[in-house]
DRENDO-1510 file (C-alpha; in Angstrom, 1 decimal, always signed):
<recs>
REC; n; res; u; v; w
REC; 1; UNK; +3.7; +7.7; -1.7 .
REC; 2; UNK; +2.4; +11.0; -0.8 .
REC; 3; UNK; +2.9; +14.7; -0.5 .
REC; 4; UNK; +2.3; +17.9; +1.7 .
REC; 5; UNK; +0.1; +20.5; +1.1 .
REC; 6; UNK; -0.6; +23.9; +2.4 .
REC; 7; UNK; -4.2; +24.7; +3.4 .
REC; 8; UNK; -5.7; +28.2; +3.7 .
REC; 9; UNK; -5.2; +28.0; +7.2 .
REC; 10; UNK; -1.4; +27.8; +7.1 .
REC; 11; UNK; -1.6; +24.2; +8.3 .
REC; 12; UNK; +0.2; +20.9; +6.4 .
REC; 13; UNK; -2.1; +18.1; +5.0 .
REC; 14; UNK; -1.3; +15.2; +3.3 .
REC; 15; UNK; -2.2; +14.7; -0.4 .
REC; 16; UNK; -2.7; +11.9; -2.9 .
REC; 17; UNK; -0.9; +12.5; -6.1 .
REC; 18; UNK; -2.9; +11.7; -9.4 .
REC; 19; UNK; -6.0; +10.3; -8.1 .
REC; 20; UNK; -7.2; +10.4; -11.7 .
REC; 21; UNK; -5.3; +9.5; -14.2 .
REC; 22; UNK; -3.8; +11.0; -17.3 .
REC; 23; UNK; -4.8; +11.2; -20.4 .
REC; 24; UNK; -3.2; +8.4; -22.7 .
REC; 25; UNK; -1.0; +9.3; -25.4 .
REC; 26; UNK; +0.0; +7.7; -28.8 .
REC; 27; UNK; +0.4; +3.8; -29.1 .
REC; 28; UNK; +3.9; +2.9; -30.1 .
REC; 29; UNK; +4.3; +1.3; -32.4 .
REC; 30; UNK; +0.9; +2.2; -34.2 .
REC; 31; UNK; +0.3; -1.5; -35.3 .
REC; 32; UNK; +0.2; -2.4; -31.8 .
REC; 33; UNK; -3.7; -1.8; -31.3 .
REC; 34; UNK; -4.3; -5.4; -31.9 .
REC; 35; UNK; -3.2; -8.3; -30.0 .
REC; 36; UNK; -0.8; -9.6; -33.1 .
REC; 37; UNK; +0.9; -5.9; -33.2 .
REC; 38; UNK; +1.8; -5.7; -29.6 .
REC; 39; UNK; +3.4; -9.2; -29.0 .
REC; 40; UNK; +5.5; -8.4; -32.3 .
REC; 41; UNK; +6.6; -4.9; -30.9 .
REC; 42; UNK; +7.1; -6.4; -27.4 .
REC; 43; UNK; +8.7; -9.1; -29.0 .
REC; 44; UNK; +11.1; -7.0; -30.7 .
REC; 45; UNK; +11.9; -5.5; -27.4 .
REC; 46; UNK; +12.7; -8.3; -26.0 .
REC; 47; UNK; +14.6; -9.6; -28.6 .
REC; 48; UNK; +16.8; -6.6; -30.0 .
REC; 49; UNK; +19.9; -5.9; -28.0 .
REC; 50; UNK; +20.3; -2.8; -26.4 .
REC; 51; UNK; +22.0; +0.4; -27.1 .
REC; 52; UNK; +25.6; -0.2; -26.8 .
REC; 53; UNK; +27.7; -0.6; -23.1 .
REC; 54; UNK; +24.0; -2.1; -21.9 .
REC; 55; UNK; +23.5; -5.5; -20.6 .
REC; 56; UNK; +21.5; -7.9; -22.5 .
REC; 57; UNK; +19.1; -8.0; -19.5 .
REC; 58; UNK; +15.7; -6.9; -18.5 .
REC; 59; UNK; +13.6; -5.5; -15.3 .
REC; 60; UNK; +9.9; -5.6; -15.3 .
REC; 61; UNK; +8.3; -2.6; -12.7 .
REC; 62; UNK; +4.7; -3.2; -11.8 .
REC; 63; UNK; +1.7; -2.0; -10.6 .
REC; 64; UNK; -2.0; -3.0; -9.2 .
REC; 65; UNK; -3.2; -2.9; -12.8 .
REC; 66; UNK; -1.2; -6.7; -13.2 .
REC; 67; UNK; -2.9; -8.3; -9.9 .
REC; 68; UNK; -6.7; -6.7; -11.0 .
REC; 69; UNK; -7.1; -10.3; -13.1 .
REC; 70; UNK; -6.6; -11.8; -9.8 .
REC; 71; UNK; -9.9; -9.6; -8.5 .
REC; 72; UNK; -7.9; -7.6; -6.5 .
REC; 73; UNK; -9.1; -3.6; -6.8 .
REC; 74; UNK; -6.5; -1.4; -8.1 .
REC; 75; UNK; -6.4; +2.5; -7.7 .
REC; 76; UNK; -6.5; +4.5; -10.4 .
REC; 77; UNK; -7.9; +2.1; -13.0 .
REC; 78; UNK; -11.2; +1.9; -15.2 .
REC; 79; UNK; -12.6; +0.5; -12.1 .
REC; 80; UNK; -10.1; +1.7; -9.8 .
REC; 81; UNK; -11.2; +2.4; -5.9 .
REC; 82; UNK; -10.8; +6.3; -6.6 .
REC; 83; UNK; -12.6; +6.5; -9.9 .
REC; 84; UNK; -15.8; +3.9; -7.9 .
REC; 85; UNK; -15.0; +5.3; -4.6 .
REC; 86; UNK; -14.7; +9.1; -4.3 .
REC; 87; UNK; -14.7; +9.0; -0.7 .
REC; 88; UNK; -12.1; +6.5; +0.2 .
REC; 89; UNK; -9.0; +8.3; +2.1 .
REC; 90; UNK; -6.4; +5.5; +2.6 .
REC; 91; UNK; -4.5; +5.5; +6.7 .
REC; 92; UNK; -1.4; +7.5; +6.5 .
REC; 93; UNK; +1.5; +6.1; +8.0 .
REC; 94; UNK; +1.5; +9.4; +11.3 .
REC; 95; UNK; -2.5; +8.9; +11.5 .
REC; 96; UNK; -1.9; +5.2; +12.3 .
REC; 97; UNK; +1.4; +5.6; +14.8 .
REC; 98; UNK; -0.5; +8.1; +16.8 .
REC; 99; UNK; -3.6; +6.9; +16.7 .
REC; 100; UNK; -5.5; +3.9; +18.5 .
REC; 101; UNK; -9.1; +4.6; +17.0 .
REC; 102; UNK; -6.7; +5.1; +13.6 .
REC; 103; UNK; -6.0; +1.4; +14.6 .
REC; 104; UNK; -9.1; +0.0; +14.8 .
REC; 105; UNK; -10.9; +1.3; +12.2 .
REC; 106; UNK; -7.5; +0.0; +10.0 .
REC; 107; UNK; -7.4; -3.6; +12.0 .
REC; 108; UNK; -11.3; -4.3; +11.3 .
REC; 109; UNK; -11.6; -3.6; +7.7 .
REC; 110; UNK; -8.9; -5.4; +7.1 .
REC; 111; UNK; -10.0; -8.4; +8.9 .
REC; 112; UNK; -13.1; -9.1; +6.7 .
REC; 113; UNK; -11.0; -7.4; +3.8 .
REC; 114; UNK; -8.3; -10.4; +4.0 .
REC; 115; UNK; -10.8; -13.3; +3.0 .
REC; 116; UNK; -10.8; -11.5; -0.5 .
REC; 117; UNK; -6.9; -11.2; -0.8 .
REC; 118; UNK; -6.0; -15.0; +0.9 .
REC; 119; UNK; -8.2; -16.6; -1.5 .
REC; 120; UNK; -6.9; -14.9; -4.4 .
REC; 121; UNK; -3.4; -15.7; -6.1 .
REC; 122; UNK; -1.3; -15.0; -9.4 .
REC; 123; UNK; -3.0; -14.8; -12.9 .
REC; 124; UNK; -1.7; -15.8; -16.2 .
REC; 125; UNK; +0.4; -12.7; -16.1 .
REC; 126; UNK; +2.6; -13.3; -13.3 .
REC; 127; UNK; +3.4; -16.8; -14.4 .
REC; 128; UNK; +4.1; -15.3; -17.9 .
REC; 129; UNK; +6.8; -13.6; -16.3 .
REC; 130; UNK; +8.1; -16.5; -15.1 .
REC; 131; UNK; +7.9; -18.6; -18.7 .
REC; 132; UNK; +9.3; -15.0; -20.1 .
REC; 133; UNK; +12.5; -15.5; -17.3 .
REC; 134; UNK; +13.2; -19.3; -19.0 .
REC; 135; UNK; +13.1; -18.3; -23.0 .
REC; 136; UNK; +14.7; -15.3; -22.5 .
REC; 137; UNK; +17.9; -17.1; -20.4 .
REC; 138; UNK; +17.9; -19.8; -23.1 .
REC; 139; UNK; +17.4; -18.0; -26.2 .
REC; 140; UNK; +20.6; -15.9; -25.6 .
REC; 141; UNK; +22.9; -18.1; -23.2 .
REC; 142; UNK; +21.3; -21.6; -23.1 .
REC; 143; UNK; +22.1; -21.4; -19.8 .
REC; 144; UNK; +18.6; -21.6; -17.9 .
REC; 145; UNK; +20.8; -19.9; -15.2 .
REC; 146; UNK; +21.7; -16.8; -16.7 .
REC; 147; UNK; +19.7; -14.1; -15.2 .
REC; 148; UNK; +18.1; -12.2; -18.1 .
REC; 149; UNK; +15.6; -10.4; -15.9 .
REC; 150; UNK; +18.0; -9.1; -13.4 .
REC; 151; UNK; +14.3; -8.8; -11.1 .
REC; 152; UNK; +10.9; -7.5; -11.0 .
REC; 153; UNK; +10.2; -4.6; -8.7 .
REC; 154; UNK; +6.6; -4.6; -7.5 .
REC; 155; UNK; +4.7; -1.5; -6.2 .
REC; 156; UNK; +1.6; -4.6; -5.4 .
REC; 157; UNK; +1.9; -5.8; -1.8 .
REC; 158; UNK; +0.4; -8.8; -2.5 .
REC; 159; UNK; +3.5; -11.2; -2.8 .
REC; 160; UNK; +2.0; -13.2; -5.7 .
REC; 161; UNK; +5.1; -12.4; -7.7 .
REC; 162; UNK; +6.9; -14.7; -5.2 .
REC; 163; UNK; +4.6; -17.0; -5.5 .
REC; 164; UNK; +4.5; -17.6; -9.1 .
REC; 165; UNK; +8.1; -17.2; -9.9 .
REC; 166; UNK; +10.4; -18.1; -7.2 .
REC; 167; UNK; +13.6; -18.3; -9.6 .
REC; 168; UNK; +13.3; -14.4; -10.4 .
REC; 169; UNK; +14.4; -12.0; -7.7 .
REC; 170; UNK; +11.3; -9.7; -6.5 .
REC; 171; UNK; +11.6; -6.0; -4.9 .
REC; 172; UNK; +8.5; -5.4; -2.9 .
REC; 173; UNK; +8.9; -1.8; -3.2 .
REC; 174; UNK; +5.8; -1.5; -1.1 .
REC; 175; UNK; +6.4; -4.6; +1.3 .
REC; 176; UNK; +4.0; -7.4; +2.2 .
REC; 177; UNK; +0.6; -7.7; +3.6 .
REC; 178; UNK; +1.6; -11.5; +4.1 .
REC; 179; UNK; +3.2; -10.4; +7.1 .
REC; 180; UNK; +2.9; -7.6; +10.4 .
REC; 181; UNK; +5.7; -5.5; +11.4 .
REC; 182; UNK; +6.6; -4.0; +15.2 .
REC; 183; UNK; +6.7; -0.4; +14.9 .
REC; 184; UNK; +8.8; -0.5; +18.0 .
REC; 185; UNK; +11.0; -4.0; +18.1 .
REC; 186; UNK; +10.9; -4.0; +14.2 .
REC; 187; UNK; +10.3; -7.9; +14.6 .
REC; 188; UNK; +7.8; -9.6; +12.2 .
REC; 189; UNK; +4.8; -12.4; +12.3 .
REC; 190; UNK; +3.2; -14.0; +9.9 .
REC; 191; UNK; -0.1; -12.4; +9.0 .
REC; 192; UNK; -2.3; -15.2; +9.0 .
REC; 193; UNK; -1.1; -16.1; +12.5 .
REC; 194; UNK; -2.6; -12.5; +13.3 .
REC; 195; UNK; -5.8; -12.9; +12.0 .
REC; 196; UNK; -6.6; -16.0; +13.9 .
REC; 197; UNK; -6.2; -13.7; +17.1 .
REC; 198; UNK; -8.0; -11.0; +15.6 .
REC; 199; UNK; -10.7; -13.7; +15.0 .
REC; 200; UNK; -10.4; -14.8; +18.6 .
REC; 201; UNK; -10.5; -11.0; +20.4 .
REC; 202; UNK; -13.6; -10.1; +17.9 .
REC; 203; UNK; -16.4; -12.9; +18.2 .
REC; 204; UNK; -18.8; -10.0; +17.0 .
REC; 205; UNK; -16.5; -9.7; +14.4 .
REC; 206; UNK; -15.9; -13.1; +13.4 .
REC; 207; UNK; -19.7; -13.8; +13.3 .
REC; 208; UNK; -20.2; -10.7; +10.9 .
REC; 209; UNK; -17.6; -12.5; +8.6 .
REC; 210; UNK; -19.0; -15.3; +8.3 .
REC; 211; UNK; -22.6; -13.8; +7.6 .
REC; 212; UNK; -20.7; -11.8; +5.0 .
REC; 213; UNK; -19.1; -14.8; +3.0 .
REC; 214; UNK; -22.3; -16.8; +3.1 .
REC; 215; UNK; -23.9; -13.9; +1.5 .
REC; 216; UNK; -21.2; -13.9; -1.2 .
REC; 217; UNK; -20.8; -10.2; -0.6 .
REC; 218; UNK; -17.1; -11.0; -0.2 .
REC; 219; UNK; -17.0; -13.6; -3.1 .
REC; 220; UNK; -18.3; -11.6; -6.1 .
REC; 221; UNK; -16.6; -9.4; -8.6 .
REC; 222; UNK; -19.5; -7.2; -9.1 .
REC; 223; UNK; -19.5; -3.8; -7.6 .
REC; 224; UNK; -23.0; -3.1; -7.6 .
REC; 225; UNK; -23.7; -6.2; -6.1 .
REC; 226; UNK; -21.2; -5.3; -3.0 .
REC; 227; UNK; -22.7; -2.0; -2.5 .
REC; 228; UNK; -26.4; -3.7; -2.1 .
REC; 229; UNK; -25.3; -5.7; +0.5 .
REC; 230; UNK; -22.6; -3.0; +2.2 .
REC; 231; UNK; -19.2; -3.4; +1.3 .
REC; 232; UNK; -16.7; -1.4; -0.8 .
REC; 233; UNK; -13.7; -3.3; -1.5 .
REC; 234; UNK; -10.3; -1.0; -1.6 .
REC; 235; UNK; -7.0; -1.9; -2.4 .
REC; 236; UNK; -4.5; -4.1; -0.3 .
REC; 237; UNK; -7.5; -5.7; +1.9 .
REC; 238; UNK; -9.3; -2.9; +2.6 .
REC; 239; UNK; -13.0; -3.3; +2.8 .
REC; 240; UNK; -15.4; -0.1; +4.0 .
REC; 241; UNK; -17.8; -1.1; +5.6 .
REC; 242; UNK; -21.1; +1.1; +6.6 .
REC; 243; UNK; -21.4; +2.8; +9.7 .
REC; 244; UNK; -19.4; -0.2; +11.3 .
REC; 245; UNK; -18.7; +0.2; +15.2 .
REC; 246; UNK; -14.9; +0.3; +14.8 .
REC; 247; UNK; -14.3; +1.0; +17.9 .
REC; 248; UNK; -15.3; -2.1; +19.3 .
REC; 249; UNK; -12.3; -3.8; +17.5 .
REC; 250; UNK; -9.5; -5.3; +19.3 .
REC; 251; UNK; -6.2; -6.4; +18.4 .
REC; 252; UNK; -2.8; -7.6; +19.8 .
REC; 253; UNK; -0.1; -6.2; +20.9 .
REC; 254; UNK; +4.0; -7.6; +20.1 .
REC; 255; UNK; +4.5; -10.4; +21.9 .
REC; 256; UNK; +8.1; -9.9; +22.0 .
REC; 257; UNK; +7.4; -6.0; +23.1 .
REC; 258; UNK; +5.3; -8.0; +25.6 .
REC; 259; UNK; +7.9; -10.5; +26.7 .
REC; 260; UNK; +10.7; -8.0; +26.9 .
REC; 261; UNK; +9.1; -4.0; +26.7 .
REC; 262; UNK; +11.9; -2.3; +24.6 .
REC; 263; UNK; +14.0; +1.0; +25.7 .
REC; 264; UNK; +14.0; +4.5; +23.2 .
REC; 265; UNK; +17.3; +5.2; +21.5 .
REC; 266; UNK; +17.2; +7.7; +24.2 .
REC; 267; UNK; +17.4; +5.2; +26.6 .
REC; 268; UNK; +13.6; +5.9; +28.5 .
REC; 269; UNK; +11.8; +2.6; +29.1 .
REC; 270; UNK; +9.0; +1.5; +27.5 .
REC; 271; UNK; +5.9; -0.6; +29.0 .
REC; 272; UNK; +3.0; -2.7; +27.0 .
REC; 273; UNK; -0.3; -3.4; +28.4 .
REC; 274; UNK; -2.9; -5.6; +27.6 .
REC; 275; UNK; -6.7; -6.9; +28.8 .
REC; 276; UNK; -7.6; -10.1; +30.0 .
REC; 277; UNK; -7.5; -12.0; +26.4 .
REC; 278; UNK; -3.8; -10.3; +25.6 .
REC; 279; UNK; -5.1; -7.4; +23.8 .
REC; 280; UNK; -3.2; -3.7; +22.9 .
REC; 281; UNK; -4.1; -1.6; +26.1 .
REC; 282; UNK; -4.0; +2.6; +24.8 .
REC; 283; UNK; -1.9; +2.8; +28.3 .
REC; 284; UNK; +1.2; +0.9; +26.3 .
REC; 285; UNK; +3.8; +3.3; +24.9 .
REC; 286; UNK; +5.3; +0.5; +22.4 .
REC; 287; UNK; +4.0; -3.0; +21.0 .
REC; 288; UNK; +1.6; -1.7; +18.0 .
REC; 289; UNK; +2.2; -4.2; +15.4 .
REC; 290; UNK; +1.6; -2.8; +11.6 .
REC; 291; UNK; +1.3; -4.6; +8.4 .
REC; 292; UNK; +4.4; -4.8; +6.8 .
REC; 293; UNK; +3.4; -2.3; +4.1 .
REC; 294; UNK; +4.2; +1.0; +3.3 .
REC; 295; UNK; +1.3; +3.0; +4.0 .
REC; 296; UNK; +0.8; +6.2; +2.8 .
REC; 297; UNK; +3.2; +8.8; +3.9 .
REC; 298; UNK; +6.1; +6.4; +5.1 .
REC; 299; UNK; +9.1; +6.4; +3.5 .
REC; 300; UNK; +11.1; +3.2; +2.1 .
REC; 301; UNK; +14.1; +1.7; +3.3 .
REC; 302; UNK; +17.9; +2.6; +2.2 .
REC; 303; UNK; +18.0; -1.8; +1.7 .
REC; 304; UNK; +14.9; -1.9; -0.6 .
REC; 305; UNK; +16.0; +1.7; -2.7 .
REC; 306; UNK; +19.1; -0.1; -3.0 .
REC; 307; UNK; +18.3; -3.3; -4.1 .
REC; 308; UNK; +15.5; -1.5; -6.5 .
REC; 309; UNK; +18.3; +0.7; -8.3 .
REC; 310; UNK; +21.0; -2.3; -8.0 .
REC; 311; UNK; +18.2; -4.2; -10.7 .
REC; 312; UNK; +17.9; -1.5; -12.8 .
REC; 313; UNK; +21.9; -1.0; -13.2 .
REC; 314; UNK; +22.2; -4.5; -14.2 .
REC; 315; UNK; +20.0; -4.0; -16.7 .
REC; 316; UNK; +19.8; -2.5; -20.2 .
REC; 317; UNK; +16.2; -2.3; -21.2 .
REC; 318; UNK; +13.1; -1.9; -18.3 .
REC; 319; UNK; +9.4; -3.7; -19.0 .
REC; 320; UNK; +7.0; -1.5; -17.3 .
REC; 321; UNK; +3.9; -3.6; -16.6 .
REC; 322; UNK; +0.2; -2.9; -15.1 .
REC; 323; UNK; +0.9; +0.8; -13.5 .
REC; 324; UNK; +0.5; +4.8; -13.5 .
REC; 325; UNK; +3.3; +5.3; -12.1 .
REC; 326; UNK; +1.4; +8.1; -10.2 .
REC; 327; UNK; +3.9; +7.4; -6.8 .
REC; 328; UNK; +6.9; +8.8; -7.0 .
REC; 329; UNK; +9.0; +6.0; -5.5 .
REC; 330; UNK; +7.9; +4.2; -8.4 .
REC; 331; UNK; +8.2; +6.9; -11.7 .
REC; 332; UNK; +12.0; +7.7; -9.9 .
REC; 333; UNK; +12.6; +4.4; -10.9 .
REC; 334; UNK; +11.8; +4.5; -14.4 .
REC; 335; UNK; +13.5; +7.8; -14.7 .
REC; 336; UNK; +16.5; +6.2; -13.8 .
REC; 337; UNK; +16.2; +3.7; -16.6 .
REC; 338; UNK; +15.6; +6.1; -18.8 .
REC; 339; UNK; +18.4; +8.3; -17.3 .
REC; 340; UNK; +20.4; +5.3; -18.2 .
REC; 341; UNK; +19.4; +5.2; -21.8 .
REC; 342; UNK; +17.7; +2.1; -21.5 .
REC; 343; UNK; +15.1; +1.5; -23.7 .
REC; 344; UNK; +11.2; +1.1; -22.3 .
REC; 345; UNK; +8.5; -0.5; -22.7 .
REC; 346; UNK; +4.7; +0.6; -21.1 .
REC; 347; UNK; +1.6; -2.1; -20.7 .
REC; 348; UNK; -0.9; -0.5; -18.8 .
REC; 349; UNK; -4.7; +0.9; -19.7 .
REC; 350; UNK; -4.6; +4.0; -19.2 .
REC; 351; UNK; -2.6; +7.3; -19.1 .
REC; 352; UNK; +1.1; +7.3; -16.9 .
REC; 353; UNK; +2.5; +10.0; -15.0 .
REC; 354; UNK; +4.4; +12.0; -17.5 .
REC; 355; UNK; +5.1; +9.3; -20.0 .
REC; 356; UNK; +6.0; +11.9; -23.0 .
REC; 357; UNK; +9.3; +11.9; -21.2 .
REC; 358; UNK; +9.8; +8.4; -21.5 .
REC; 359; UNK; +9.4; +8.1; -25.7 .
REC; 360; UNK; +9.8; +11.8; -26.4 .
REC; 361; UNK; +12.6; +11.0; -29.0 .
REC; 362; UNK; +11.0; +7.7; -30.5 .
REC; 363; UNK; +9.4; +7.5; -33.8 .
REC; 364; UNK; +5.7; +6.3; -33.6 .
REC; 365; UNK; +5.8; +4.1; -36.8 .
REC; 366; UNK; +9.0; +2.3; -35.4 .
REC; 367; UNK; +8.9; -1.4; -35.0 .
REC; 368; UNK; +9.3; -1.2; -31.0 .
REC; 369; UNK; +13.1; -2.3; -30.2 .
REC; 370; UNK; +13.4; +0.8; -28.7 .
REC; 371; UNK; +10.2; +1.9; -27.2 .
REC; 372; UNK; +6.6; +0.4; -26.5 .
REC; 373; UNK; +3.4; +2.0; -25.3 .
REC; 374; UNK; +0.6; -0.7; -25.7 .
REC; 375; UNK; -2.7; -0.2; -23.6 .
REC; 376; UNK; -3.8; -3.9; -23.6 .
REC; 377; UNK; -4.5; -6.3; -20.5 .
REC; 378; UNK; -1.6; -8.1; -19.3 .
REC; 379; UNK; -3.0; -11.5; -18.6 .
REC; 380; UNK; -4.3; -11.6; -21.9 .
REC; 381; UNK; -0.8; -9.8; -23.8 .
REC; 382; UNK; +1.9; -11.2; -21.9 .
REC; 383; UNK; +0.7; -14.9; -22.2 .
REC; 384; UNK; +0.3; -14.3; -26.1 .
REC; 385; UNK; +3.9; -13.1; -26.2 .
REC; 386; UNK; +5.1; -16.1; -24.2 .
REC; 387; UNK; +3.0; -18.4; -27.0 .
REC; 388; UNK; +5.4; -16.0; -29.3 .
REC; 389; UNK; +8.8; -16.4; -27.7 .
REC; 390; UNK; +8.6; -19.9; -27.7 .
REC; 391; UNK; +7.7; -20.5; -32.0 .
REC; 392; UNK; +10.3; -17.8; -32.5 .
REC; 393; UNK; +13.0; -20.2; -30.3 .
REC; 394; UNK; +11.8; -23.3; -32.2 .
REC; 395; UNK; +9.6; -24.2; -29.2 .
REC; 396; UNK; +13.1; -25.8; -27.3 .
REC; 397; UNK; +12.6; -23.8; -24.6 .
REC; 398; UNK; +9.5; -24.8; -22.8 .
REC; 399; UNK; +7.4; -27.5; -22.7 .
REC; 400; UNK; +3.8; -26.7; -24.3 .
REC; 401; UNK; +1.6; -26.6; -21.1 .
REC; 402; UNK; -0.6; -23.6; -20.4 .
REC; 403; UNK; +0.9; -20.9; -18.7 .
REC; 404; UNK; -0.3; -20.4; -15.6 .
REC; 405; UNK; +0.5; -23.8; -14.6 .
REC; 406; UNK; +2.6; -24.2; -11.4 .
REC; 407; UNK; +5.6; -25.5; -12.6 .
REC; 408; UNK; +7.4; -25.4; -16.3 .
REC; 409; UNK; +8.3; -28.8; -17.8 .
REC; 410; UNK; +11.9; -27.9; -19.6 .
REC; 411; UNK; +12.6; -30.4; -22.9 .
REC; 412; UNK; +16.1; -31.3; -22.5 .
</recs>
């Protein structure tokens, strides 16, 4: 998610690729400016088998850009936190193993940050993905079984592709702020179990919340309006917050580290410490509990590569929704597609990392089966082409409720 660099001292430094983005190229096909023309190209995708010895079958890869409808701030967007933000420096992964100020200043920014993320939840485009799963399964198999999006990959760590489409395997490239990992036991706890002791170690904290969400600071979409009252909402919870004492901030430590104080692979023991209301003691050498993300400078697990690539082999075309693809974990991925010969499709605003490579051999006034680059929102496009899919199947797919709903009724 990251890379070294070399300062003029010698020394290594971390570095955030593309923290603006790209310039945009050409829409593919050109008629797809307008609303109409980009369901019909994307249609078309959908709907055109592809090049021969590929499966019928599609995986979606996304980005922030599809969870922004859901006011959650993105990165690298028109009002991304690095475009808004100049200053913001996410935690790396090494600052926050080695470091317990690291810790807090992570820990309490989070904790007002998470009111913002728990109230928030899917958009019409994640449930359009959903609805897209059902017509696609029935308009080629009639089987509502038949996997035709072999699975969505996610870069978001917000777990509201689970949420709105159970039925559809999800990757969480990234992994989950719905949940805190042990750095040293590996065991995980629910997050929202974890903020109710966070509330409990920090009254000061917990009163500054509340003062916070009775002034609507946390509540409103407008960035100005934030700013006057002194808050910066980031990405994945993150909320900056003016000359905050952060090092007043408690949290816990592992119970289970607690209980039972694990050993090194090298065998030396470990101990955990902890105050008089159970929390993390800078004496401990294990117990830190993280969130179960992938933070800046941490690498991703063998499992979750796997299961990435093990999608996109069972696939034969890739839907790239709501991203940059300025992280490499996530452009290796549609390299590989394209590797494959798979045919892609783009729906993001915005430039993406190298995306010439992707449609350097497609014709611009083609009619999309093989290739898409719309720059159009997502919970506006992809609920239009759902609306499509299901006149161009005779509407015997899916019930006519609005999309977004929790549940699809299925006319049998």
């Amino acid at each position: 998610m990251s890379s070294l660099a070399t300062t003029a001292a010698g020394t290594l430094r971390m570095r955030i690729p593309y923290r603006e983005l790209p310039p945009p190229t050409t829409i593919i096909p050109a008629t797809a400016t307008t609303l109409p023309g980009a369901v019909a190209a994307l249609k078309s995708f959908l709907t055109t088998p592809p090049p021969s010895g590929l499966p019928d079958r599609t995986v979606i890869l996304t980005g922030a850009g599809l969870s922004v409808a859901s006011g959650l701030a993105d990165y690298r967007g028109v009002n991304g936190t690095y475009r808004v933000n100049k200053s913001y420096k996410p935690i790396f992964h090494h600052e926050f193993l080695t470091s317990h100020e690291t810790r807090q200043r992570y820990w309490a920014r989070s904790y007002i940050g998470w009111r913002g993320l728990g109230r928030a939840g899917p958009n019409p485009g994640h449930y359009a993905i959903r609805d897209l799963g059902d017509l696609l399964a029935q308009r080629y198999s009639g089987d509502q079984n038949n996997k035709s999006i072999t699975g969505v990959i996610t870069q978001n760590v917000d777990s509201f592709h689970k949420m709105s489409h159970p039925d559809i395997q999800t990757v969480e490239l990234h992994g989950t702020l719905a949940s805190v990992v042990c750095t040293s036991c590996r065991n995980q706890f629910p997050r929202v179990e974890y903020q109710t002791t966070l509330a409990r170690l920090n009254p000061i904290w917990a009163d500054f919340l509340r003062e916070a969400l009775a002034s609507g600071a946390l509540e409103t979409e407008d960035i100005e309006e934030r700013n006057k009252k002194g808050i910066k909402m980031n990405p994945d919870g993150d909320v900056d917050l003016a000359e905050a004492p952060y090092t007043t901030f408690r949290y816990p430590a592992c119970p289970s580290c607690l209980k039972e104080p694990p050993r090194l692979a090298d065998g030396t023991k470990t101990w955990v410490e902890i105050d008089k209301d159970g929390a993390w003691e800078p004496s401990s050498t294990a117990g830190v509990l993280k969130p179960a993300v992938i933070m800046f400078g941490e690498s991703i697990s063998a499992e979750v590569k796997h299961e990435a690539e093990k999608a996109i082999d069972n696939a034969g075309r890739m839907l790239i929704l709501g991203t940059s693809l300025a992280t490499y974990s996530a452009w290796r991925l549609a390299q590989r597609a394209k590797l494959r010969g798979m045919p892609i499709a783009i729906v993001s605003i915005g430039g993406v990392r190298r995306e010439e490579m992707f449609f350097e051999d497609l014709d611009p006034k083609m009619a999309g089966p093989h290739g898409v680059r719309v720059e159009m929102a997502t919970e506006q496009l992809l609920p239009a082409l759902v609306e499509e899919l299901k006149s161009y199947n005779n509407g015997a797919m899916v019930a006519e409720v609005p999309v977004g709903t929790l549940f699809t009724e299925r006319v049998r």
